[in-house]
C-alpha positions in Angstrom: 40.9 -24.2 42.3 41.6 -21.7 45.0 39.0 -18.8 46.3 41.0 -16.5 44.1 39.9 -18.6 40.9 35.8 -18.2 41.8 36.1 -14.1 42.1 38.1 -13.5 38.7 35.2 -15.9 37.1 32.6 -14.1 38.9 33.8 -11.0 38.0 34.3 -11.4 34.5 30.7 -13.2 34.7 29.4 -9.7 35.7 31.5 -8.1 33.0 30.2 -9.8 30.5 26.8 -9.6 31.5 27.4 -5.4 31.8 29.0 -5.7 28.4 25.7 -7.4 27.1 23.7 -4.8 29.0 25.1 -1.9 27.8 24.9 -3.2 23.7 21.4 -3.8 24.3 20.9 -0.3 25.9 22.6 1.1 22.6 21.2 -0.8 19.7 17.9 0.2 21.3 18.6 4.1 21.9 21.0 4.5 18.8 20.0 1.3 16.6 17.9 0.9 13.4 14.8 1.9 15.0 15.6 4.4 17.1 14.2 7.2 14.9 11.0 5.7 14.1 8.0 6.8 16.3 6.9 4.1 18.9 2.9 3.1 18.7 1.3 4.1 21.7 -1.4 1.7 23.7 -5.0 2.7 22.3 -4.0 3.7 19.3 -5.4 1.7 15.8 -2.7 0.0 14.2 -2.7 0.8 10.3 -1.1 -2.2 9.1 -1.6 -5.5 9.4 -1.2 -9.1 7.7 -4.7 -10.6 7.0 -3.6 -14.1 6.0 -0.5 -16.1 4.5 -1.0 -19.1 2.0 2.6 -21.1 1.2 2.5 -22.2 -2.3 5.5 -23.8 -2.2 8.8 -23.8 -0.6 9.8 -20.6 -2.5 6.9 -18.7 -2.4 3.5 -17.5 -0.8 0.7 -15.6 -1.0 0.1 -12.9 1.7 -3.0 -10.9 2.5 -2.0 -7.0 3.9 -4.7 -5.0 5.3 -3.3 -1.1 5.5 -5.9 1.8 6.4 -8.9 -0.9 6.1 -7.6 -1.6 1.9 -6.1 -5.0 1.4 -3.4 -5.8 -1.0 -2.6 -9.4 -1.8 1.1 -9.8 -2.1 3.5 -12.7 -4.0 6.6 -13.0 -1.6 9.2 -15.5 -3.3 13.0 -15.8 -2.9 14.7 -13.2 -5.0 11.4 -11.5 -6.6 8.6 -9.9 -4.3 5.3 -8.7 -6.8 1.8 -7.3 -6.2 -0.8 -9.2 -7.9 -3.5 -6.7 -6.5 -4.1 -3.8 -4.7 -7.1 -2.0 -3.6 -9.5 -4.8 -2.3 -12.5 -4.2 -0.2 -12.7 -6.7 2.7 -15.9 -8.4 2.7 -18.2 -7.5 5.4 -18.2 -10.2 8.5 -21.2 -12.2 7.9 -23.7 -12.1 10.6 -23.5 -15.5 11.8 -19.9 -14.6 12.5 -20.7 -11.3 14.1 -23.5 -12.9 16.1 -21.8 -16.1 17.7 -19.0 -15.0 20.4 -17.6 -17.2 22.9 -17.6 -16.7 26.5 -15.0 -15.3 28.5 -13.1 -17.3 31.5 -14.1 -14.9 33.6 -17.8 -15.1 32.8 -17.5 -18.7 33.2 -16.0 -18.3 36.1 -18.5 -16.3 37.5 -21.3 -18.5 36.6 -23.3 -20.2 39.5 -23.5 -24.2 39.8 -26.8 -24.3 38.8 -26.0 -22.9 35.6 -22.8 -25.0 34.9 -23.7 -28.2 32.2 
């Protein structure tokens, strides 16, 4: 291979890798979610998936919490169903509320004396 060999692959290397660029910068400004508002940091996300129980290969139960309202959902291969909507989460029980682990950083800052 001659000198001349290693620029034309280089070159198309960087051609391709524009090419790739350039889709990307597309499918993100004119692609399938380029009209939908973008969530901005701080705000409270509305929806959110609570749990997921597989009942079998096909199907599974999912949990959806939207506006603090939970709907439990029966996802399957061909045929999605609600089985209910409208349920009140139950309130987080206070030995739940009350136990809380440490951060690393509060470790961290700990003194040896303190340290088990």
């Amino acid at each position: 291979m001659t000198g001349d060999n290693y620029i034309r692959f280089a070159a198309a290397l960087v051609f391709v890798l524009a090419l790739i660029g350039l889709f990307g910068f597309l499918l993100r400004r004119f692609g399938p979610n380029a009209g939908l508002p973008v969530r901005r940091r701080g705000t409270q996300r509305r929806l959110g998936v609570v749990e997921v129980l597989p009942l079998d290969a096909r199907r599974r139960l999912v949990l959806v919490k939207r506006d603090g309202i939970e709907h439990l959902l029966l996802l399957g291969m061909g045929e999605d169903r609600v089985v209910e909507t409208g349920i009140i989460p139950p309130p987080a029980s206070v030995t739940e509320s009350a136990v809380q682990t440490p951060s690393f950083l509060s470790l961290l800052k700990r003194s040896p004396e303190d340290r088990p």
